[in-house]
Structure formats: structure tokens, C-alpha cells
C-alpha positions as CSV (number, residue, x, y, z in Angstrom):
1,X,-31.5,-2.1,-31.0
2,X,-29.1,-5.2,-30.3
3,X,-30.9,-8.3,-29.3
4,X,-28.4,-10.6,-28.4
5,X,-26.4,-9.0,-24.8
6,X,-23.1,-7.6,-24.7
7,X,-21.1,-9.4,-22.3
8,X,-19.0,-7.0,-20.3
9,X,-16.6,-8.8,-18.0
10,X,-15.1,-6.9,-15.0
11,X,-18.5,-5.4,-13.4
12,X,-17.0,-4.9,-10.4
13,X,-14.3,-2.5,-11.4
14,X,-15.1,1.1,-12.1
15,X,-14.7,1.1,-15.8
16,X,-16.8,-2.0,-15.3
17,X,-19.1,-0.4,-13.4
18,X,-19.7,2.3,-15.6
19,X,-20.3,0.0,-18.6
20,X,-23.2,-1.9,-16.6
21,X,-24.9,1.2,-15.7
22,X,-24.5,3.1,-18.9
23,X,-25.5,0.3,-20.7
24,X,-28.6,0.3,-18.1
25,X,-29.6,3.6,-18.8
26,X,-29.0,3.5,-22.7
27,X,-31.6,0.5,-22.7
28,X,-28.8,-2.1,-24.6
29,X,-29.2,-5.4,-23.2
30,X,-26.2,-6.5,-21.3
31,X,-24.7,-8.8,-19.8
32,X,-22.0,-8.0,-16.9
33,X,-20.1,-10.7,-14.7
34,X,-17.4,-10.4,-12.2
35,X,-14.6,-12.4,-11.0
36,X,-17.4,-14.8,-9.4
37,X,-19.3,-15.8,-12.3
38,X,-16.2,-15.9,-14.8
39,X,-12.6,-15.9,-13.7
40,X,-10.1,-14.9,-16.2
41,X,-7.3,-17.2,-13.7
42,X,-9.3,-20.6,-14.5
43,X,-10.0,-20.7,-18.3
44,X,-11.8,-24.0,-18.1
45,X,-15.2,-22.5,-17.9
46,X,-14.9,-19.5,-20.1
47,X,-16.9,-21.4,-22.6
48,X,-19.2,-22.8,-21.3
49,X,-19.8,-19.2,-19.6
50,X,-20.0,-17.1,-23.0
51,X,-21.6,-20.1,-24.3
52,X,-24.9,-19.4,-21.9
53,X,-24.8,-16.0,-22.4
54,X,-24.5,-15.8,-26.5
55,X,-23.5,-12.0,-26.5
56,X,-23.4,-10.1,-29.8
57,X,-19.9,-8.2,-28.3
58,X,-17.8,-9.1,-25.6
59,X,-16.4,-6.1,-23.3
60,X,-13.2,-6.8,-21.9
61,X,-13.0,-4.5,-18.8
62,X,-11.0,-7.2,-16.0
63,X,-7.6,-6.8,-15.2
64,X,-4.9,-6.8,-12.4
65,X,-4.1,-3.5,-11.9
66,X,-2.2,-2.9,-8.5
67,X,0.7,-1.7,-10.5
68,X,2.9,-1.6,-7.4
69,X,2.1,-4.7,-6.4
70,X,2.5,-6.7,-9.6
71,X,6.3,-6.2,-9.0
72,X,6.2,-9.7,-6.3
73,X,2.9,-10.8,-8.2
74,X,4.5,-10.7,-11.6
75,X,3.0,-14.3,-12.2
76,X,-0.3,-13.6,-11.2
77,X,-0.2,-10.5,-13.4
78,X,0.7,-12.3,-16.7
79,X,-2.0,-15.2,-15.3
80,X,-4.7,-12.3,-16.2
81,X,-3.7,-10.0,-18.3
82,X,-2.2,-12.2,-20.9
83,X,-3.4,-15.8,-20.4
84,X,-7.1,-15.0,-19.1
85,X,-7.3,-12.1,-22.0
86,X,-6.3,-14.5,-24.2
87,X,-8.6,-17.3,-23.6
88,X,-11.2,-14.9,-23.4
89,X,-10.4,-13.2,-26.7
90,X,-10.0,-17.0,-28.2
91,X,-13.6,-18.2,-27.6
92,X,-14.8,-14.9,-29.2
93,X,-12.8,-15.7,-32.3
94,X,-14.2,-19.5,-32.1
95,X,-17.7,-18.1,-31.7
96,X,-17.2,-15.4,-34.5
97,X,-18.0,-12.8,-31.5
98,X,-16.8,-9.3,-31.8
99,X,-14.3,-8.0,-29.1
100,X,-12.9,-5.4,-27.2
101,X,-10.0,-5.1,-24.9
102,X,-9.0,-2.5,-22.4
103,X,-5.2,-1.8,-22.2
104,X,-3.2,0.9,-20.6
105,X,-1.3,3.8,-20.9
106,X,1.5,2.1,-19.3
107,X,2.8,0.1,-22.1
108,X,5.2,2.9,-22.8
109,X,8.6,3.9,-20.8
110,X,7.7,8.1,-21.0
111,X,11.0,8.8,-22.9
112,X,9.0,10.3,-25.6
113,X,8.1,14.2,-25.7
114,X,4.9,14.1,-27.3
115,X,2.0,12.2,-26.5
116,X,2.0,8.4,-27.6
117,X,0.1,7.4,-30.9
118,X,-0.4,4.0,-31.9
119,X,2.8,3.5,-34.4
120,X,5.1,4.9,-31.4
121,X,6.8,1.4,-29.8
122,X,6.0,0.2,-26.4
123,X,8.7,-0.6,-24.1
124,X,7.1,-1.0,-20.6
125,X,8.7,0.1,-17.6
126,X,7.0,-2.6,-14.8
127,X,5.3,-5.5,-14.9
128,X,2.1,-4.3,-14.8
129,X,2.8,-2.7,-18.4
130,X,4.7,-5.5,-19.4
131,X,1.9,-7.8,-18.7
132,X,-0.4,-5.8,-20.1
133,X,1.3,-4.8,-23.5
134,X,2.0,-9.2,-23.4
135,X,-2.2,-9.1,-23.4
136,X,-2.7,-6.8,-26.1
137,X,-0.4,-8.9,-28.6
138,X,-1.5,-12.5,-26.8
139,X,-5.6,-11.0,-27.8
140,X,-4.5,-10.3,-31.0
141,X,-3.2,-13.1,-32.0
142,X,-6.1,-15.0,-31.2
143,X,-8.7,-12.3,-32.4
144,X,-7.3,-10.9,-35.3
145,X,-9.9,-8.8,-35.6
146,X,-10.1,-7.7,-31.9
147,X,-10.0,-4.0,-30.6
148,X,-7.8,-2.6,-28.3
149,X,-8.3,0.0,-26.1
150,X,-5.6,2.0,-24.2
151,X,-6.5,4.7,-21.8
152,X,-5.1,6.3,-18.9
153,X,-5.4,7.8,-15.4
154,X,-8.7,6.1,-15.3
155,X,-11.1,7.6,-12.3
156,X,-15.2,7.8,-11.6
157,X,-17.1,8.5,-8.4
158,X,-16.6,4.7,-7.0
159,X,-14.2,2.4,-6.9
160,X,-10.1,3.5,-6.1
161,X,-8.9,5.8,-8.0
162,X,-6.7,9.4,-7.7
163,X,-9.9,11.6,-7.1
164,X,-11.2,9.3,-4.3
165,X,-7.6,9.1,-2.8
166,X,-7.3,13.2,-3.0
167,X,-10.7,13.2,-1.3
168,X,-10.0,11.3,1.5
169,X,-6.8,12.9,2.2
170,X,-8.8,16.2,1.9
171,X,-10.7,15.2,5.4
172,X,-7.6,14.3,7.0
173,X,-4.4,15.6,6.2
174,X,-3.3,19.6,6.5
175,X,-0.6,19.1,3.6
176,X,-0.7,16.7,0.7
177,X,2.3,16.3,-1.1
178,X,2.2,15.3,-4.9
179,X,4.5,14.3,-8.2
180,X,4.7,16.6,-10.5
181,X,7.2,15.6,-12.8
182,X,4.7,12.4,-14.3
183,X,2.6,13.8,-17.1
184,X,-0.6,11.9,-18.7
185,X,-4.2,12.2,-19.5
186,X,-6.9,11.7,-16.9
187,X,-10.0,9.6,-17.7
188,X,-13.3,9.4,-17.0
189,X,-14.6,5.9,-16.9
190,X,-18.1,7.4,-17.7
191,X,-16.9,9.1,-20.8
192,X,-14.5,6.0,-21.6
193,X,-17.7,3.7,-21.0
194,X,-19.5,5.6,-23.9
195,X,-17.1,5.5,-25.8
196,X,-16.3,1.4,-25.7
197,X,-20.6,1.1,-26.2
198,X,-20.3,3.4,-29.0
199,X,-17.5,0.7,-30.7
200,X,-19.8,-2.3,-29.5
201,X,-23.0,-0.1,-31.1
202,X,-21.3,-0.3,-34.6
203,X,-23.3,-1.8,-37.5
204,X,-22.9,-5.7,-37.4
205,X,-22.6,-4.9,-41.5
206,X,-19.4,-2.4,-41.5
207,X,-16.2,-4.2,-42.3
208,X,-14.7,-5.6,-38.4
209,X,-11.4,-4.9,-39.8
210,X,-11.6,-1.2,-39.7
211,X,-12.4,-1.6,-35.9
212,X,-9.2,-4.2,-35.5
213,X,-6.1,-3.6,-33.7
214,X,-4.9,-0.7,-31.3
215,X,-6.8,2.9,-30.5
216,X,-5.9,5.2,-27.8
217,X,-8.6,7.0,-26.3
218,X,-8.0,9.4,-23.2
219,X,-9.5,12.4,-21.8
220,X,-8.5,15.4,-24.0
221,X,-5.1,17.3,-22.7
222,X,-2.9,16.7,-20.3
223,X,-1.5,17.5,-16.8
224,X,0.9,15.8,-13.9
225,X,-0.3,14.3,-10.9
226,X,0.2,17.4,-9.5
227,X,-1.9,19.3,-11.7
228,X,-4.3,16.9,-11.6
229,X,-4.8,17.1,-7.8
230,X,-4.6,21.2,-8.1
231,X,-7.8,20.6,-10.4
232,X,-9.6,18.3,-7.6
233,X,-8.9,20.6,-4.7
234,X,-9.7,23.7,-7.0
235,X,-12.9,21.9,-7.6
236,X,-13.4,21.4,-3.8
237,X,-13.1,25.1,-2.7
238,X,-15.5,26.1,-5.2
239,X,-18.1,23.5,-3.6
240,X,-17.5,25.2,-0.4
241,X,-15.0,22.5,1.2
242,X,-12.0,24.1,2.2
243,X,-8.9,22.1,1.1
244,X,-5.5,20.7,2.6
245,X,-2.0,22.8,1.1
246,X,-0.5,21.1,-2.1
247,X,3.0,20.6,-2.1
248,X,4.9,19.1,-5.2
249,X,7.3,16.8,-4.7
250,X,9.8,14.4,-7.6
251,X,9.1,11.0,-8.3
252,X,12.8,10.6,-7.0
253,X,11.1,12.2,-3.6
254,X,8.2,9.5,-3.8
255,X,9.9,6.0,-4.0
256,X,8.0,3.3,-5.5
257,X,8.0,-1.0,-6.3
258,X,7.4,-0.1,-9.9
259,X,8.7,2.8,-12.3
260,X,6.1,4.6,-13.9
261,X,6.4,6.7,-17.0
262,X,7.5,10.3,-17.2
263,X,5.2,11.1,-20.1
264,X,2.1,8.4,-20.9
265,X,0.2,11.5,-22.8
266,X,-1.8,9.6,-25.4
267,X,-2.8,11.2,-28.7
268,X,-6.5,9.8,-29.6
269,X,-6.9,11.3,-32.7
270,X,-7.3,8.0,-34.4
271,X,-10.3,7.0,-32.7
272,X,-11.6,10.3,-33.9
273,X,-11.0,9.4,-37.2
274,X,-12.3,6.0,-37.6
275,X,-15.3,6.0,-34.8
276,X,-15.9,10.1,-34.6
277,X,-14.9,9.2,-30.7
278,X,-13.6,12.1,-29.0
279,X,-13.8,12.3,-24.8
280,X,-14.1,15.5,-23.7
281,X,-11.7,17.8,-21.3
282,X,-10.2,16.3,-18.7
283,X,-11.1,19.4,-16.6
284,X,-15.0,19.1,-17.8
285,X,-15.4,15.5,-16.9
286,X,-13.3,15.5,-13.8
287,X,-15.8,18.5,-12.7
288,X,-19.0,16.4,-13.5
289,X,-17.2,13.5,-11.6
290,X,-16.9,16.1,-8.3
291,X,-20.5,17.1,-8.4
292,X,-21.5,12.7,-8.3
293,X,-19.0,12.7,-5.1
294,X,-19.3,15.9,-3.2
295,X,-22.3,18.1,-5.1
296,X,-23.0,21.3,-6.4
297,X,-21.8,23.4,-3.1
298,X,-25.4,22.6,-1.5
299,X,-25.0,23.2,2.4
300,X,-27.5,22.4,5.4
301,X,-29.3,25.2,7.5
302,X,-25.6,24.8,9.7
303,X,-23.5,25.4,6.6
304,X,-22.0,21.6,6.5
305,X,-22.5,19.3,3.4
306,X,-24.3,16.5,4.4
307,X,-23.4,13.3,3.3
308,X,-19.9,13.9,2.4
309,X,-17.9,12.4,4.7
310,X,-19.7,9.2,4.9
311,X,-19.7,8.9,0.5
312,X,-15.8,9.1,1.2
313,X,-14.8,7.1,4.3
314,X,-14.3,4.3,2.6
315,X,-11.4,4.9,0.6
316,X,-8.6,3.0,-0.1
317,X,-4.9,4.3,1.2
318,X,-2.9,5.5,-1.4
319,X,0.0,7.0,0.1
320,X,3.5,6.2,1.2
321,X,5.0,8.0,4.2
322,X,3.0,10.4,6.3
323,X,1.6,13.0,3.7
324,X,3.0,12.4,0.3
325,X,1.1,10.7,-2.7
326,X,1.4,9.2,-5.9
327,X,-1.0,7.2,-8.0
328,X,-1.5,3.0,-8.2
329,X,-3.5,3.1,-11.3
């Protein structure tokens, strides 16, 4: 049992979430603060902050991550991601603190085939990625024994993310139109959540520089957005909710601020190898992630599912146009 907290920083994100509640139910004592009680824009009081708190492991789940967005914010992107990472990831090395840092899929232009291993080099197509891959070298060189963490297509049953979006448009749109030409790995922020405790779990005695520098882990296999929205609406008819038409449409058809990446497929089998991490199917988790959002297929006495509609109003807007959609991950 760890005595001293792990400080997880992001609470109020969804992989932040997820680490908080996990962590909860595991019965590890934890830490978890949001932008409120530590803000990764004003570094003076990191510190003191991490000082008070005296983890044993430091969680690194904040970022900006309106991808689209970051285009005009391109300061304020680099402000987190690579200064605020930094500083964080500096006090840890000052205090002797293990760490662990989230990154992103995004690091890599897509031009690749296969899916991305660590040795493959990144050469980010926004700023989003470009701030990010900036924070994974900035955290590393001032915790050289830091662990970095990319995943992808990142979703759970709060927060905004693809499923929520598909969701929503379920309820109010006849046709929903999709990419289909951007393929990557879809993540559960449960599953990724048990995987970062099971880092931050390791023996204090093992050797920290097996666990240093970069590890993909993503949700086994691979689709497109496309796919990936055929799953949830799939999903949807066999819970007895009838779902909108799917159209597919090119990311030429679906005009964005930012480039993304054809192909940000990420090949996890190092994790495997050095922590025995290995998330399970996409389809699998994206299925338990359903049942937290819209159930089992349980109906009233009327044949409606009660509840739905108000667990999904609240969604955030995701699409361009009148019916087409893409993801802001």
C-alpha cells in the first residue's frame, strides 16, 4: 500500500477524472487538483503546492487540448504544455518525485503506413502537436527519468469527447456525416487510467530508468472516425435506440484550423514489454463505455429509456456545418 498520495493534476478532465475515481475505488491515496488549486500557466506556486502535498508520484493528466483552437492560441498552448509541464516535471526532479506525463498521438504528421512506435520521428502537423511533442522533450529534460505517455482518441462517459458528440447528434440529427480517411486507436480513459496507476504502483525499489522516457499505449486495433462512429451507433441499435444514417465524407470535405494526421495508429507493444500493460479492444471498452452512458437496452413500462436524454443534453458541439463531424481531441 502507498502511504505518501499520488498527486494527479488535471482532475477536471476525463482522463483526470478517471484517475481520481479509479484511484478511489482501488483504495490508493491520492491526491487530485485542478486548474484552481494548481495552474500549470503561473508556475510560481507549483512548489509550494507539491510541497504541501508530498506525493510519492506525480500524475501529469492537464493539458490544452482544443486542437482547433490552438491554431490563434498557439502561445497559450506552448504556456501549458511545454512551460507548465516543465515546471511541473522540474520540482519532481528537485524533490526526487517520480513522474508521469500524458502526451498525444498527435506528435506525428500520419505519413507513415504502419502504426507509430517510439523510435519512428515525430513531425507534428498543428500546434497542438507541436506544443505537445515541445512538452514531452521540455519534461525530459528536466526529469530525466520522467515517463511519457502518448495515447490517442481519448473518450469516457463524461467530459467532451467523440462518443458524447456521436450521442448527441444521435437525438437530433437524421444524417451524420463523418471522415473516414483519418485512421487511429480509440481510448478509453478508464482503461488508460489503470494503466498510468499500474506505472505509479511500481516498486519504489525497481531501477526508475527502465520506466524513463517515451511509451505508447492506446486501445488495441484500429479504425477511422468513421468506423469508429459505425461502432457507437452499432452499439446504440443494439440498446434499443434507433440511430441517425452515417454518411462518410473526406477530410478535404470537412475543413478544419488545424491538420490532423492521416494515420496516428500507435503500436503499444513496448509498454507490454516492460510494464505487462496491454489495454484491451477498442470495440470491448467502447461497449462498456455505452452501457455507463445509455445502459444495457433496459426500457420503461412505455418502451422509452429513461434517463437518456437528460445524461446527454449537455454536450459540447462538435460539428462544422449543418450535419458533418470530425473530432477536436
Amino acid at each position: 500500500m502507498i502511504e505518501q498520495p499520488i498527486l494527479i493534476v488535471g482532475r477536471n478532465g476525463q482522463l483526470g477524472s478517471c484517475l481520481r475515481d479509479l484511484a478511489a475505488l482501488r483504495g490508493l491515496t491520492a491526491v487530485a487538483l485542478g486548474r484552481e488549486q494548481l495552474d500549470l500557466e503561473i508556475r510560481d506556486g507549483i512548489d509550494r503546492t507539491v510541497a504541501s502535498i508530498a506525493p510519492c508520484m506525480i500524475i501529469n493528466a492537464a493539458a490544452y487540448t482544443a486542437v482547433d483552437q490552438a491554431e490563434s492560441e498557439v502561445g497559450k498552448a506552448f504556456n501549458i504544455n511545454r512551460d507548465g509541464a516543465a515546471a511541473l516535471a522540474d520540482v519532481a526532479w528537485q524533490r526526487n518525485i517520480p513522474f508521469v506525463h500524458v502526451s498525444t498521438d498527435y506528435v506525428f504528421d500520419g505519413a507513415k503506413c504502419e502504426a507509430y512506435d517510439e523510435t519512428d520521428v515525430p513531425a507534428p502537423l498543428n500546434a497542438y502537436g507541436a506544443s505537445k511533442l515541445a512538452g514531452e522533450a521540455a519534461v525530459l529534460a528536466a526529469h530525466p527519468l520522467a515517463t511519457v505517455v502518448r495515447s490517442s482518441w481519448i473518450y469516457s462517459s463524461t467530459g467532451s469527447n467523440f462518443v458524447r458528440t456521436m450521442l448527441r447528434l444521435a437525438e437530433t440529427r437524421p444524417v451524420v456525416r463523418v471522415v473516414c480517411d483519418q485512421h487511429g486507436s480509440p481510448t478509453s480513459a478508464a482503461d488508460l487510467a489503470a494503466a498510468l496507476l499500474k506505472i505509479a504502483e511500481r516498486p519504489f525499489t525497481d531501477d526508475r530508468r527502465i520506466a524513463a522516457g517515451i511509451f505508447h499505449v492506446a486501445g488495441q486495433g484500429a479504425t477511422s472516425w468513421h468506423g469508429f462512429a459505425e461502432a457507437i451507433f452499432d452499439g446504440l441499435s443494439r440498446r434499443g435506440v434507433r440511430p441517425p444514417a452515417l454518411e462518410a465524407i473526406t477530410t478535404e470535405q470537412y475543413p478544419c484550423a488545424a491538420r490532423r494526421p492521416v494515420n496516428s495508429r500507435l503500436d503499444s507493444s513496448k509498454a507490454e514489454r516492460v510494464f505487462g500493460i496491454r489495454l484491451p479492444a477498442w470495440r470491448h471498452s467502447l461497449e462498456t463505455c455505452l452501457d455507463q452512458l445509455v445502459g444495457r437496452g433496459d426500457t420503461d413500462a412505455e418502451g422509452n429509456r429513461p434517463g437518456w436524454r437528460q445524461r446527454n443534453a449537455a454536450l459540447s458541439d462538435h460539428t462544422c456545418g449543418q450535419q458533418a463531424v470530425a473530432a477536436h481531441l
